[in-house]
N, C-alpha and C positions, 0 to 999 in steps of 0.2 A: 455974629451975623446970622440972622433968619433964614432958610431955607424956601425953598416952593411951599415945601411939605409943610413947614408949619405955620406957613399962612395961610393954606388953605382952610377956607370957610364950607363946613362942612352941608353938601349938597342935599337936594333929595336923592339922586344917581346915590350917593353916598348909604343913604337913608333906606335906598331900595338893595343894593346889595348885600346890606347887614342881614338885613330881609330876607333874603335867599339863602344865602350863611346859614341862617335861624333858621332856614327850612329844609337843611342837608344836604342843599346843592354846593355838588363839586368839584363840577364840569358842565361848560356852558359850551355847545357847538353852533358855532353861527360866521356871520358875514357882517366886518365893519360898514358902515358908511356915516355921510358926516352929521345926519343928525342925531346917530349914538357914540358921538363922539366923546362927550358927556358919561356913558355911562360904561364905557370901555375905559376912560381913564380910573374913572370909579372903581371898577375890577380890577387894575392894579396896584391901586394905592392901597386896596384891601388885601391882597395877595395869596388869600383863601381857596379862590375858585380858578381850576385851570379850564382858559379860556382855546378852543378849537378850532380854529381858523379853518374853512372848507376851502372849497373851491366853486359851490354849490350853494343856494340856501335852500333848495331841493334836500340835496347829499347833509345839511346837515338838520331837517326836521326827518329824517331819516334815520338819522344817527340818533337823535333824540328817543324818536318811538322806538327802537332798539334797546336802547338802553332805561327803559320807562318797561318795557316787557320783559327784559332780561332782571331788571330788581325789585323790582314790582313799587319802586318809587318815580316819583315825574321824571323824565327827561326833560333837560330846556336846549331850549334853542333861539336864535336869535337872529334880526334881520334889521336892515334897516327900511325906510318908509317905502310907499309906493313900489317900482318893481321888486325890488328885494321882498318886502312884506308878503305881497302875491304870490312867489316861489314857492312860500312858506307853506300853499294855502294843500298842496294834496298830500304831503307826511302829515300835517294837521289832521287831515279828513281821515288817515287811514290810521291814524292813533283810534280818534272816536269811534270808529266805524270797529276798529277791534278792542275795545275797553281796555284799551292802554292810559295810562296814565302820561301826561305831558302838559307843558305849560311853554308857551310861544309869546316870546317878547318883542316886539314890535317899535321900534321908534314912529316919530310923527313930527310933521310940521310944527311950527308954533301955532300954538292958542288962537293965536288974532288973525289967524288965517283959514282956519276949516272950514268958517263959513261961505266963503268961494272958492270960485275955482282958480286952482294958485299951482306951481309946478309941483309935478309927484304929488300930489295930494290926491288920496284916494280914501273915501269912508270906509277903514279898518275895521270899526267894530260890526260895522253891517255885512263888511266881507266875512267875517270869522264867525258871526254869529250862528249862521246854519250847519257851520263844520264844527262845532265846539258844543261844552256843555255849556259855557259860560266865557263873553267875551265883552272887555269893559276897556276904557281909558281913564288913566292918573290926568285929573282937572287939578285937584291941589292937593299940595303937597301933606298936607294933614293926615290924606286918605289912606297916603302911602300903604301904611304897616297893615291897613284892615285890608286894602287889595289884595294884595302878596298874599296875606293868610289866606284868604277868602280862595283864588286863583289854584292855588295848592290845595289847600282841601277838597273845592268841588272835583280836582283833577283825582281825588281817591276814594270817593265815595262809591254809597253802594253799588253806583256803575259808574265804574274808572272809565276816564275820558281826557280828551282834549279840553285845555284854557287858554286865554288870550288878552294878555295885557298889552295894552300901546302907553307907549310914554313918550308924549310931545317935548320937543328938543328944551322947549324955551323952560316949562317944568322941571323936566332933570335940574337945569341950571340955578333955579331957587334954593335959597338955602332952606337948608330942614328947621322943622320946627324945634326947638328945645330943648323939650322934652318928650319928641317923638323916637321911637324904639321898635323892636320887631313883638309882635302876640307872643306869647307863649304859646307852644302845642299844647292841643289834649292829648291824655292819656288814650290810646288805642282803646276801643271799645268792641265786643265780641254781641251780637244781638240774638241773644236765645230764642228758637223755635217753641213755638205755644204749644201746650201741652196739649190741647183739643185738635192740632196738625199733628201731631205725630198720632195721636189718637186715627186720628183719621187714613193717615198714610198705611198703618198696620193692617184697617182692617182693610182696605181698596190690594195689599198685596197680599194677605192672606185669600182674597177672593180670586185671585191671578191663577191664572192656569202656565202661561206659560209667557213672563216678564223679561224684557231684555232690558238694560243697562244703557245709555247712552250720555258717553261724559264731554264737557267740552273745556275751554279754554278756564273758565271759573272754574276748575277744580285745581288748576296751578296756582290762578293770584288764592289762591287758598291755603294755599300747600296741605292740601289734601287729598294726598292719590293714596297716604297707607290708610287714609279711613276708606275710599272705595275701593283699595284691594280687598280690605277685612269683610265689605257690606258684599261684593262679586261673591268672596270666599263662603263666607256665611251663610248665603240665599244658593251656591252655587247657579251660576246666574251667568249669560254669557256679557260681555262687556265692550261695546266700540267705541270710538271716538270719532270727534269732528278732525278736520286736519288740522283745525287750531287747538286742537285738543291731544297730540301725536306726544306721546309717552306717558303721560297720567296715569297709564296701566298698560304693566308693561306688555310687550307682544313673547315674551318668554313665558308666562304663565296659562294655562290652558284655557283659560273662560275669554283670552284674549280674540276678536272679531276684528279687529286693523280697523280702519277707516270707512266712515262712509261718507260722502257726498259729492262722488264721483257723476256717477249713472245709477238708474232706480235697479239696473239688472246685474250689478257687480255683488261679490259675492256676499259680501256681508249684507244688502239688501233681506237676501231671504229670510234670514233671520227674524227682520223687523215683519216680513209680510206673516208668518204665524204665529209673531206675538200679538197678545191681547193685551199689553201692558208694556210700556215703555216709560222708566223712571228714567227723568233728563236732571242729569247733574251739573251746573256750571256752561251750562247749552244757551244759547242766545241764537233765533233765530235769521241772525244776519251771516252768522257760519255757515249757511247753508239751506236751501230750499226743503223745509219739511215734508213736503207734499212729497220726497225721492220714499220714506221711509212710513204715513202715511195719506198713499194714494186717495183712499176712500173716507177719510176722516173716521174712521171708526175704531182706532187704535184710543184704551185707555190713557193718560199720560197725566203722572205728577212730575212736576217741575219742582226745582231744590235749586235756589241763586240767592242774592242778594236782591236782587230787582225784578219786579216782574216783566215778562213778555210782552214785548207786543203781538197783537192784534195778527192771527194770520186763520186762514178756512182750515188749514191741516194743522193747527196746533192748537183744537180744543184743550185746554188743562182742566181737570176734574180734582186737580189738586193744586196750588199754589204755597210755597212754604218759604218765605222771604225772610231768611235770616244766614248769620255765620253759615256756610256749607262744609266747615270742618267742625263745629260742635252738630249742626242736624246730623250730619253721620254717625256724628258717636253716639246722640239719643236714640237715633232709628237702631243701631246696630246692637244698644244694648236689650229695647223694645224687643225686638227679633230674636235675639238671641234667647230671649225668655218666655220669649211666644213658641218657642221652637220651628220657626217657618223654613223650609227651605224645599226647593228647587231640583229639577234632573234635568239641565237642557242644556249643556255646552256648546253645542254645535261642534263637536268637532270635524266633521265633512268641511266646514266652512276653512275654519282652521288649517288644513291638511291642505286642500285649493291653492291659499296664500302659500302655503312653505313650497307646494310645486311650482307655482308660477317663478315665486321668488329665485327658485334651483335650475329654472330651466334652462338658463344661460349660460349657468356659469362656466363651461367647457366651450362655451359657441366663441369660435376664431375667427367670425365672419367681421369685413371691416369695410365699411361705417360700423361703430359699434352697435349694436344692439342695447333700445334701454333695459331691458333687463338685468344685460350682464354689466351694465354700467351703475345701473343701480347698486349690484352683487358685490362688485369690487368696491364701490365706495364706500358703504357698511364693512366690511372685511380692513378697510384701511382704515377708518378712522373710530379711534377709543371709544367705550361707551359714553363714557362722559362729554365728549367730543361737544363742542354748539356748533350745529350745522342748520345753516338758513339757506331756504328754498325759496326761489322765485318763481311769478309768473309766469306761467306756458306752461306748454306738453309736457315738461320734465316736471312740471309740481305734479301733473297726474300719476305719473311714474313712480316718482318719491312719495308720496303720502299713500300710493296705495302696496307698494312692495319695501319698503324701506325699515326693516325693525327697528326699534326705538324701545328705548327701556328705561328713560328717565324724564321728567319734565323738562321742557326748557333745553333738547337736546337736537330738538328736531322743528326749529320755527318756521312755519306754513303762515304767510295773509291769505286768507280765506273770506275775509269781512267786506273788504274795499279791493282786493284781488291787484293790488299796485304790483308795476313792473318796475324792477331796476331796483328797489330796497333792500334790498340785500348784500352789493360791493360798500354803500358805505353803511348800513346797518352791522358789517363783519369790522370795519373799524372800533366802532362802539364796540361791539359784542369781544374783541380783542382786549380792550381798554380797560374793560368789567370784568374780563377774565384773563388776566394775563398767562397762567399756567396753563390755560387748558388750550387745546387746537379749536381754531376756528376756520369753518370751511362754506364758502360764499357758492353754492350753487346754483348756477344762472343760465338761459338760453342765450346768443349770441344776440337776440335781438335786443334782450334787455341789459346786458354788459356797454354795450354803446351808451346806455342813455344816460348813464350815469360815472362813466371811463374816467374822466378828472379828477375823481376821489381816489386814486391809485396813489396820485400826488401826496393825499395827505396821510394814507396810511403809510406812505414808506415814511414822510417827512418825519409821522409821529413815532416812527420807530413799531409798527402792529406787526404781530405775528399772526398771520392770518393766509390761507389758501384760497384761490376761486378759482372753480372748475365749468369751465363752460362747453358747455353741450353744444357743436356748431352743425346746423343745416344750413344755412345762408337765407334763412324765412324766419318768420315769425309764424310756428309752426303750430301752435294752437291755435291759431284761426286758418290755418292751409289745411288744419285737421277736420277744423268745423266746416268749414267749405265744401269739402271732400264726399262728410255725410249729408250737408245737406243737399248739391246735386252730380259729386261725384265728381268736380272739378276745381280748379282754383285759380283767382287771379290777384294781381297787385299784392304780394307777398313774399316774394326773392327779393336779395342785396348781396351785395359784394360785403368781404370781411375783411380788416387789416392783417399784417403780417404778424400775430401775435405773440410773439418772441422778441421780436424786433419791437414793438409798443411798447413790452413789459419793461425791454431795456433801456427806454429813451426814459421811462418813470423813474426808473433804480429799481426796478422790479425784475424777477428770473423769469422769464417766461419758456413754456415747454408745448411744444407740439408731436401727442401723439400720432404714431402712423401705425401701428397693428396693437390688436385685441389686446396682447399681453403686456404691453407698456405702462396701459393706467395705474395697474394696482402697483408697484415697485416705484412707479414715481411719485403718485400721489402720496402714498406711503412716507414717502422720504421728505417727502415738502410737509406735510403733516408732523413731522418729527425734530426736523432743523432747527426749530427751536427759537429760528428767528429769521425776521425779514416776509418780503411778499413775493407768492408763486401767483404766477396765473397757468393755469393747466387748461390747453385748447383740446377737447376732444370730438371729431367727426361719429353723430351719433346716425340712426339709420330707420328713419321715423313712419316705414313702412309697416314698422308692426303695430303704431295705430289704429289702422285701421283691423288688421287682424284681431286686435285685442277687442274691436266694436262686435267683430261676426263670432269670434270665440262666448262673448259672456252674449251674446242673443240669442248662444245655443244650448244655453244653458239652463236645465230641467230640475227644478228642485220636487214637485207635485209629489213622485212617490217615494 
């Protein structure tokens, strides 16, 4: 007697999973409903792909852009039609927005219905279209194999992005064609720098008096931070980063400058104001406003990506060099290296600023904590290896500009789309892709709320993972911004739950610090446990804020 199983007539659902398979997905994070009813049972009978049940389709294009940043392969994720598909729509946006790699699977209505107005039908591909690089729907089943490929590739090209496939219910439900199959991949391909741009890049730094370094998020999906350690070392050249750029070169080496896209008058600012040369490595001007670093547009500036810039008044490039950015390093570096060019300008005054700010707390017993010494103790607690993701608010400012970091991918900042809440279920992902190593979810109180349900599924899913949340009862970067701009603040307080008591209703340990010296001994210990989920509340003391605005506005670099 026959089985279900081997009556089944195999699908397109069937036909598009293989698909996926073929494209090294092997984990899908999403949200049933019942017009991917179809393609959920697909994903079982194939039993390849572990399938992520949220709580969220927020929390799980979240997860996806996570895990699309953390391998430098697509994240997927998954929804169903109408409201579901729409949740989809801002981890979408903040994949693209940061050249992440990601592909958003979408169900739909039947065929014979999109053309009116029918329940839950909502035009998919014109929603997704201006948050993607590429956003299409499965009409027939033929098309399958070329979607899929197509969806995946553009999601890796030479600027990684968001894709968006919808597959209407009645579609899945067709049988596949034949002889229809998944593409084959191409072989990876590496796009050589012209020899008349390196030419050119030589001599625009041989003419440099005095060149800074500016690396960003493209020198990770590169994996290329030992070719700009070798180019910093070589040129002795000082070296900063965007926040999406936070470990690409490490802050243990001396040419290291921390971060810049804070404020135009933090310290690594000065830097850029007397250089006459600014070489941007893996920089995309959506990490940040140009204009902080230069003002007056009269800074020289080659750019080194895969893709060019867009269009901004303070980022004339006088050079543009669009290819691999770990082989242009090694041509520039060999160039250089035979040119004999190099450099005297460390900055180390700048250097020195950072490791005092950084130190200034660490004794301070005052409680609310101080972000400083919170900063202090979370570095001191967690490995170098550690993946530690930062969210939105006043504590990203904190962390991206005092936080050492010494490895890529160790310290993830959104800086592009600046999304709040990505980070509790982005530390599930980042758990999942990393099981050995500590994952730690740092977040403001105000954005721990918006995304709390996902507690559910990291304990469900078994994640080892910590979140430390910073509590004022505001949403304290805009009570910040308010402050500066008239010295006051309104509609920014809320009450907070009992956060020990929530952690415990989830299966989660939760901990409520009450003095200075409790964070580092316990975070410590939840970082170490080896298993399960901490939530660590700590009362931060957000007065020094404003302090830190009067500090660096008094600050004289001229002689």
């Amino acid at each position: 007697m026959k089985n279900a199983a081997q009556d089944h007539v195999k699908t397109v659902a069937d036909l598009f999973v293989e698909c996926l398979v073929n494209e090294g997905v092997d984990t899908i994070y999403g949200i049933p409903g019942e017009e991917n009813i179809p393609l959920m049972e697909a994903i079982e009978r194939n039993g390849r792909i572990r399938f992520v049940l949220t709580r969220h389709e927020q929390g799980a294009g979240f997860m996806a852009a996570t895990h699309g940043h953390l391998t430098g392969k697509p994240g997927v994720c998954l929804a169903t039609l109408g409201p579901g598909a729409l949740n989809l729509t801002l981890p979408v946006a903040q994949a693209n927005a940061s050249t992440t790699p990601l592909v958003a699977i979408c169900a739909q209505g039947s065929v014979g219905r999109l053309y009116k107005e029918s329940h839950q039908i909502v035009d998919l591909v014109s929603v997704f279209k201006p948050l993607t690089q590429w956003s299409a729907m499965i009409m027939t089943p033929e098309s399958t194999p070329e979607m899929i490929r197509k969806a995946f590739s553009i999601s890796q090209r030479n600027r990684p992005g968001a894709t968006c496939l919808v597959l209407p219910e009645d579609v899945a439900e067709m049988p596949a064609p034949a002889n229809a199959k998944p593409l084959p991949l191409p072989k990876p391909t590496h796009l050589m720098p012209a020899d008349d741009t390196i030419d050119e890049a030589i001599s625009i730094i041989r003419e440099a008096k005095r060149p800074v370094i500016l690396a960003g998020n493209g020198v990770t999906r590169a994996h290329a931070q030992d070719r700009l350690r070798e180019l910093a070392e070589l040129l002795n050249v000082p070296v900063a980063t965007t926040f999406e750029g936070k470990g690409v070169f490490s802050d243990k080496l001396p040419n290291a400058l921390g971060v810049v896209g804070f404020m135009h008058k933090d310290y690594e600012n000065f830097a850029f104001d007397t250089a006459d040369l600014i070489i941007a490595i893996g920089f995309s001007i959506q990490q940040f406003d140009p204009k902080k670093i230069n003002p007056n547009d009269d800074k020289t500036i080659i750019h080194i990506n895969t893709f060019v810039e867009d269009t901004d008044a303070h980022y004339s490039t006088a050079l543009n060099i669009m290819a691999d950015i770990d082989q242009t390093l090694a041509v520039l570096i060999g160039r250089l290296r035979w040119e004999g060019i190099t450099f005297d300008d460390s900055h180390p005054a700048i250097r020195e600023l950072l490791n005092r700010e950084y130190e200034s707390c660490a004794d301070d017993d005052s409680f609310p904590m101080k972000p400083q010494r919170i900063v202090y103790d979370t570095r001191r607690a967690v490995d170098d290896n550690g993946v530690v993701l930062v969210d939105t608010g006043a504590l990203k400012m904190w962390m991206a500009r005092l936080y050492p970091t010494y490895h890529p991918n160790t310290c993830v900042i959104d800086n592009s789309l600046s999304t709040m809440a990505w980070t509790l279920p982005g530390a599930v992902a980042a758990s999942m892709a990393n099981p050995d190593r500590p994952v730690l979810a740092v977040m403001g109180d105000g954005s721990f709320m918006m995304n709390v349900q996902e507690i559910e599924t990291a304990v469900r899913c078994g994640c080892r993972m910590v979140i430390l949340v910073w509590v004022d009862e505001a949403y304290g970067l805009i009570k910040w911004k308010m402050d500066i701009h008239d010295g006051t603040h309104e509609y920014v307080d809320f009450n907070n739950p009992d956060v020990v008591a929530l952690g415990a209703s989830f299966g989660a340990k939760g901990h409520e610090i009450e003095s200075a010296d409790e964070l580092y001994p316990v975070l410590r210990h939840a970082l170490r446990s080896g298993s399960g989920v901490d939530i660590i509340s700590c009362p931060v003391d957000y007065s020094e804020n404003m302090r830190l605005i009067e500090k660096l506005g008094d600050i004289d670099f001229s002689g």
